[in-house]
N, C-alpha and C positions, 0 to 999 in steps of 0.2 A: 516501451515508448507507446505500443497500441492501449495499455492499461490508463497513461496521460490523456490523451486523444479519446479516449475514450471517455474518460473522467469529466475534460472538457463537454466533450457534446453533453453531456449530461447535466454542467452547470447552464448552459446557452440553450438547453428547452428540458426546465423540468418541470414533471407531467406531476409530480409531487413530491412537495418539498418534505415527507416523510421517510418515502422510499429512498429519497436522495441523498437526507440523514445516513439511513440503515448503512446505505451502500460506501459511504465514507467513513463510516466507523469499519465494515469491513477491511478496508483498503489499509486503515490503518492496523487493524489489528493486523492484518498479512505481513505487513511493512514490520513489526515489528518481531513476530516472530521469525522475516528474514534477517533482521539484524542481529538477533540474538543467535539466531546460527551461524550467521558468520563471525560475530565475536566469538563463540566458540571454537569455531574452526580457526582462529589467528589462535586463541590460546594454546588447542593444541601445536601448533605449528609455526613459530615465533619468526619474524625474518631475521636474519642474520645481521 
């Protein structure tokens, strides 16, 4: 929730719209390798 909020203030004053790029492409690539861990962690362990 702090990482939204944070994202936030960053769209509402940005100091440069380069680094603000950078910083959202990080966020997604984060986002994505937590997904993909957690889809692996479903695959090993299925719910019933």
């Amino acid at each position: 929730m702090s990482r939204l909020r944070h994202l936030l203030a960053l769209c509402l004053l940005p100091r440069d719209e380069r680094a603000l790029l950078q910083h959202l492409r990080h966020l997604a690539e984060a986002d994505r390798r937590f997904i993909l861990r957690a889809v692996a962690a479903l695959a090993q362990h299925p719910a019933a």
